[in-house]
DSSP file (Angstrom, degrees, kcal/mol; ACC not computed):
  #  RESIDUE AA STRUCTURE BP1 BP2  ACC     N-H-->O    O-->H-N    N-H-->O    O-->H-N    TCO  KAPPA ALPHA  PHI   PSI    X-CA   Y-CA   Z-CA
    1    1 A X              0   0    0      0, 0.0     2,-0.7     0, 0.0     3,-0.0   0.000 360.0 360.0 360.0 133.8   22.4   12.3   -0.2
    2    2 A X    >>  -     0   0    0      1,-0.1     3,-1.7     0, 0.0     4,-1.3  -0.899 360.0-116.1-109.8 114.0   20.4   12.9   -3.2
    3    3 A X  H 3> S+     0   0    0     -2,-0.7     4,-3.9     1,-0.3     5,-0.3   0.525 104.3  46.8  30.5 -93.9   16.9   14.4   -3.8
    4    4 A X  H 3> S+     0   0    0      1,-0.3     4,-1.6     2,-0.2    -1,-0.3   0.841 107.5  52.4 -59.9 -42.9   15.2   12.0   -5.0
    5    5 A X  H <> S+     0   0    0     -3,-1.7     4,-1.6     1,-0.2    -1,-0.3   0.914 105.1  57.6 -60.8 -35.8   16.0    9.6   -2.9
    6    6 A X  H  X S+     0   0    0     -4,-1.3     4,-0.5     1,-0.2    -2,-0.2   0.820 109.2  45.0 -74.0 -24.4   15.1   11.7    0.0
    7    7 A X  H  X S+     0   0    0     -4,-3.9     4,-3.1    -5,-0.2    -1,-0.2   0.772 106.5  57.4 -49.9 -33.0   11.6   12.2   -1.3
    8    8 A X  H >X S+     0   0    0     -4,-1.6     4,-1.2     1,-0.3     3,-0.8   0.964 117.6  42.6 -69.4 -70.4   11.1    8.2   -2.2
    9    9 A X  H 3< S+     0   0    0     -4,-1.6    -1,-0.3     1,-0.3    -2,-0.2   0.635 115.9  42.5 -50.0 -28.4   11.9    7.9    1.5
   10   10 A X  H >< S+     0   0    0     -4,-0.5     3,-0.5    -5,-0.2    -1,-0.3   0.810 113.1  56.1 -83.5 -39.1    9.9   10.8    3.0
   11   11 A X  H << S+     0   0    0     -4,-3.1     3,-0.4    -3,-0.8    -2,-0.2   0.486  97.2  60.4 -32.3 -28.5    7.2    9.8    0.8
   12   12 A X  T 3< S+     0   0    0     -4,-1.2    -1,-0.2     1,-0.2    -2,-0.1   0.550  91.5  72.7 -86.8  -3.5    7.0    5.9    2.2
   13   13 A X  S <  S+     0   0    0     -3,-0.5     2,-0.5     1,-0.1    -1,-0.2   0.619  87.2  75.7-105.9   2.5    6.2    7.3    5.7
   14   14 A X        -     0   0    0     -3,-0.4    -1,-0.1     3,-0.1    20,-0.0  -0.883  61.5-175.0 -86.3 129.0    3.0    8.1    4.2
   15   15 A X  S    S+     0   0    0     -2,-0.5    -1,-0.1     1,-0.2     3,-0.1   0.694  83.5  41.5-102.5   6.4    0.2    4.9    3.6
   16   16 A X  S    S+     0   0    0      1,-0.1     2,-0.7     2,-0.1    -1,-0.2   0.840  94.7  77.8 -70.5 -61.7   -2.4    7.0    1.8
   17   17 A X  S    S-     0   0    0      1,-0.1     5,-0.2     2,-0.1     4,-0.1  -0.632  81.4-111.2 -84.9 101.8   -0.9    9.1   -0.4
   18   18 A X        -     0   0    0     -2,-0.7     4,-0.5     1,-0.1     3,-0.1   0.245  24.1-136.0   1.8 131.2    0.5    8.2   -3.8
   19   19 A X  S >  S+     0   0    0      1,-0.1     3,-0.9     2,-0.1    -1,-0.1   0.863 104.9  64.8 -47.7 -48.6    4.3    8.5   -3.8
   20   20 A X  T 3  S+     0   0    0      1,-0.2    -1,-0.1    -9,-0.0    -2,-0.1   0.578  99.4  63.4 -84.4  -3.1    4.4   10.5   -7.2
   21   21 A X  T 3  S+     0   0    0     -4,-0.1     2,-0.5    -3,-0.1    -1,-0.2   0.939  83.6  70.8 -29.8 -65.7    2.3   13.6   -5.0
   22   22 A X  S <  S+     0   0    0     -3,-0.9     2,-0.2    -4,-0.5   -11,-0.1  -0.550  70.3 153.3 -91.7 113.7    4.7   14.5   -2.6
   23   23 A X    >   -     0   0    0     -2,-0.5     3,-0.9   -12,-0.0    42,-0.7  -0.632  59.1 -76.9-112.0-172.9    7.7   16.5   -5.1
   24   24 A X  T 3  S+     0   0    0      1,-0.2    41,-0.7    -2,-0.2    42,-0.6   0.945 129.1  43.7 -53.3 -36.3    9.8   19.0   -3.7
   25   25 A X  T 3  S+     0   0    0     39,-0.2    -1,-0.2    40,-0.2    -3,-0.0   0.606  84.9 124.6 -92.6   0.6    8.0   21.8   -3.4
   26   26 A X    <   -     0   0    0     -3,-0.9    39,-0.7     1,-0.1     2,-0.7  -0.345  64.3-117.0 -51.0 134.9    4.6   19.9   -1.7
   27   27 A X    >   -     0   0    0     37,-0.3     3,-1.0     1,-0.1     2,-0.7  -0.365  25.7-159.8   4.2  -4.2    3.6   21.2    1.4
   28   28 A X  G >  S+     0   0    0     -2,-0.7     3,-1.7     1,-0.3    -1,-0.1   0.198  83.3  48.8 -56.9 -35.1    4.0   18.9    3.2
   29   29 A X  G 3  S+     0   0    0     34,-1.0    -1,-0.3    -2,-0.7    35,-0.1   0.346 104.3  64.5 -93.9  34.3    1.9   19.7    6.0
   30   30 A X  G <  S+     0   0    0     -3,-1.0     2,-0.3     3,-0.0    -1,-0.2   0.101  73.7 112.5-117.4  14.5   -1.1   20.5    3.4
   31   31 A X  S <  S-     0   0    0     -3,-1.7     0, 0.0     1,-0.1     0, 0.0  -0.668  84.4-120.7 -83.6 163.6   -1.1   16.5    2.2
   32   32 A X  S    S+     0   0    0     -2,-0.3    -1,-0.1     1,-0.2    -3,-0.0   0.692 103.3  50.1-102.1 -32.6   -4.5   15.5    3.6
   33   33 A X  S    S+     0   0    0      2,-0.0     5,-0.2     5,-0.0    -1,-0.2   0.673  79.6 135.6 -86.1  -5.6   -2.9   12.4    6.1
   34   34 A X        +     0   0    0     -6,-0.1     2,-0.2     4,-0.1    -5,-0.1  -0.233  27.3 156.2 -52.6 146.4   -0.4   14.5    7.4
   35   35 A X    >>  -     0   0    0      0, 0.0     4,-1.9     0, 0.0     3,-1.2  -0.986  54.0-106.9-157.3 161.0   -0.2   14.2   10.7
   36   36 A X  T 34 S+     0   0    0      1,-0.2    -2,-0.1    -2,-0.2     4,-0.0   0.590 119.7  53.7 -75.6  16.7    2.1   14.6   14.1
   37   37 A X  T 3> S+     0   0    0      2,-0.2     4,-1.0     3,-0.1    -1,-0.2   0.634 108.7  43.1-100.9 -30.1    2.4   11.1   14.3
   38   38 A X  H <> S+     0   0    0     -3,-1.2     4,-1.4    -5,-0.2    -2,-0.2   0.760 108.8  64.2 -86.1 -18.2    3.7   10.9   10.8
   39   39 A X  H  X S+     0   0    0     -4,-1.9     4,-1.6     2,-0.2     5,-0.2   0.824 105.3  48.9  -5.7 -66.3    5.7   14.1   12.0
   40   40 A X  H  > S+     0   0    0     -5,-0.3     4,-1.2     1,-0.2    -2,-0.2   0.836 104.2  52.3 -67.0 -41.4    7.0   11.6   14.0
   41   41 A X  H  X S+     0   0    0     -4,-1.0     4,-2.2     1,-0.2    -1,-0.2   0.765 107.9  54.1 -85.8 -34.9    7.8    8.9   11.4
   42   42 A X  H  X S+     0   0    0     -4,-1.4     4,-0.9     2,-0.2    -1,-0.2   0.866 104.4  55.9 -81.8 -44.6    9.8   11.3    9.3
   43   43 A X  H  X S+     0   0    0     -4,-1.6     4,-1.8     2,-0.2    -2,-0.2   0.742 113.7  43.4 -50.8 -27.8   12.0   12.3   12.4
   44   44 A X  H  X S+     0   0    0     -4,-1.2     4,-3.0     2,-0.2     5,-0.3   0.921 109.3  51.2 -66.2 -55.7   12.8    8.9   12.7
   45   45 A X  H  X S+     0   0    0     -4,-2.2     4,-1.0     1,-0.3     5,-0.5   0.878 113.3  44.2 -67.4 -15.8   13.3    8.1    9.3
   46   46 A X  H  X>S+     0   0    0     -4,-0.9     4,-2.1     3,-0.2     6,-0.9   0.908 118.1  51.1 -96.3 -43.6   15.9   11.1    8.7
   47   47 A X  H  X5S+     0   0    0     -4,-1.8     4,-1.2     4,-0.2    -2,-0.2   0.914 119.2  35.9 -38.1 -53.8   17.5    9.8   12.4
   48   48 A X  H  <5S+     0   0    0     -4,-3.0    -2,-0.2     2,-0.1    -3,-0.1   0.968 124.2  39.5 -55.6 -79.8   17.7    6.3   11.2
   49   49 A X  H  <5S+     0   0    0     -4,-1.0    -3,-0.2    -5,-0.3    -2,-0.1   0.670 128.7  20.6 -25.5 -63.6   18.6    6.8    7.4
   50   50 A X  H  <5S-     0   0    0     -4,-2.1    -1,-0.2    -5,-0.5    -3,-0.2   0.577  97.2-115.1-110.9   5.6   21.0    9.6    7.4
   51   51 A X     << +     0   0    0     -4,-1.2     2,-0.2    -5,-0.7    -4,-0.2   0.629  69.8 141.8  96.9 -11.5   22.4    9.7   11.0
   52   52 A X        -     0   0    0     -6,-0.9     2,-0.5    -9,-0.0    -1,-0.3  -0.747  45.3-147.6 -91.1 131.9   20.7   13.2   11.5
   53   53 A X        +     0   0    0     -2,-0.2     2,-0.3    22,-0.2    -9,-0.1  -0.834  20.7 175.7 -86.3 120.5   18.8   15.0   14.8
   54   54 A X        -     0   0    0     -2,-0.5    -7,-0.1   -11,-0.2     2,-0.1  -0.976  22.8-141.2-121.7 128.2   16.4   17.2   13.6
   55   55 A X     >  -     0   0    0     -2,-0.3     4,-1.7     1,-0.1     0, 0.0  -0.163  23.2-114.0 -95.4 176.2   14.5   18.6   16.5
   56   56 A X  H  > S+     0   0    0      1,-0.2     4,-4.1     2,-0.2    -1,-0.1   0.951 126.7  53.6 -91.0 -25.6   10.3   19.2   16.2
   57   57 A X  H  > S+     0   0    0      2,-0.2     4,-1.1     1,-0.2    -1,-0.2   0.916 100.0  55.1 -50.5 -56.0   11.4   22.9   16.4
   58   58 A X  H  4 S+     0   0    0      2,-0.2    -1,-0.2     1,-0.2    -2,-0.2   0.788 111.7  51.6  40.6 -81.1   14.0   22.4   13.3
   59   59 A X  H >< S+     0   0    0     -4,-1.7     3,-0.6     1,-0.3    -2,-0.2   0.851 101.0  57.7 -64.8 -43.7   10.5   21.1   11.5
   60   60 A X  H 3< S+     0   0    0     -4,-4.1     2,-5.7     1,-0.2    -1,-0.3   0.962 100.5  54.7 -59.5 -42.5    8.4   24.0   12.2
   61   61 A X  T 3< S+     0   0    0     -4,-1.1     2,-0.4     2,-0.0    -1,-0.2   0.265  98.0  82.2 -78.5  47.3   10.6   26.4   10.6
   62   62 A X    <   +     0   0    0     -2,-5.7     3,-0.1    -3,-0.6     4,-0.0  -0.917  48.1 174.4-129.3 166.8   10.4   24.1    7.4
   63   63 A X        +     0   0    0     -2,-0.4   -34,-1.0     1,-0.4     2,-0.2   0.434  63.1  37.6-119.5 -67.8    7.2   24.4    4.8
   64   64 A X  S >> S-     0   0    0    -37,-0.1     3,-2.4     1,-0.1     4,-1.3  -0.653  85.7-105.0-125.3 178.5    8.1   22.0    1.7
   65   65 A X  H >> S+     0   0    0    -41,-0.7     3,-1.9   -39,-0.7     4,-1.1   0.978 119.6  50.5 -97.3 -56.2    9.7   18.7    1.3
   66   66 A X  H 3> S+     0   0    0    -42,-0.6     4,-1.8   -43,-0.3    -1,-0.4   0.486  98.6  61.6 -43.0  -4.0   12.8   20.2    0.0
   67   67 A X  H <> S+     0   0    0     -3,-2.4     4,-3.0   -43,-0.2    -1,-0.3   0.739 105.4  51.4-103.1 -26.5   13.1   22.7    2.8
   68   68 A X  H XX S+     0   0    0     -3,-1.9     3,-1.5    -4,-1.3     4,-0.9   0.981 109.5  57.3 -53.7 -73.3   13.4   19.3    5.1
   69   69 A X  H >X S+     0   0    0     -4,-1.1     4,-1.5     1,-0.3     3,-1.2   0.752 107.5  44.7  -6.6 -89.4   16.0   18.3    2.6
   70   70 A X  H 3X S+     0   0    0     -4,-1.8     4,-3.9     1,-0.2    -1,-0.3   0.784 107.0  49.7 -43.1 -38.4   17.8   20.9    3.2
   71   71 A X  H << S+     0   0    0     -4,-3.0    -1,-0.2    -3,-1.5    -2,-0.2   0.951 108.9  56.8 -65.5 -29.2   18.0   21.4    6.7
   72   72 A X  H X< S+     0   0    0     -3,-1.2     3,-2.5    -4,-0.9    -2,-0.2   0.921 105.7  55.5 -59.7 -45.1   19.0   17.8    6.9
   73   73 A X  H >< S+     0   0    0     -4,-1.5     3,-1.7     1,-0.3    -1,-0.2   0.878  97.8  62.2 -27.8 -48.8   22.1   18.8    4.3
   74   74 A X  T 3< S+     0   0    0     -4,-3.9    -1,-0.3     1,-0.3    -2,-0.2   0.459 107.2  45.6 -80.5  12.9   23.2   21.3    6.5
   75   75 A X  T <         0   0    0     -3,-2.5    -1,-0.3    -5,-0.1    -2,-0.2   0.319 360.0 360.0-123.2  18.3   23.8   18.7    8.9
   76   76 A X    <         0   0    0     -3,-1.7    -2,-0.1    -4,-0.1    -3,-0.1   0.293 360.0 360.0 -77.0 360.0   25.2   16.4    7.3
């Protein structure tokens, strides 16, 4: 799994925001549509996509897009 791809893909599960926003190190929950429904959409998409559980507890202890990244690595 690479980077970049896992942003283009964490990025689509937003329909507001410009893709070329959300880098690693965004916030994520400080882009202005986040929300827990898109929360939602992002557990899915890392379920779907790589085959990975990430639990909404998991997510709290995460900040920036890359820190999702990672935790999803370490379960790979």
């Amino acid at each position: 799994m690479e980077l970049n791809d896992f942003l283009k893909n964490f990025a689509n599960q937003f329909d507001e925001t410009d893709p070329s926003e959300i880098k690693a190190e965004t916030v994520y929950r400080d882009i202005e549509e986040w929300s827990s429904l898109i929360g939602l959409a992002i557990l899915n998409m890392i379920a779907k996509k790589y085959d990975v559980k990430i639990t909404p507890t998991e997510i709290k202890g995460t900040a920036t897009v890359e820190d999702v990244y990672n935790l999803v690595q370490s379960k790979l």
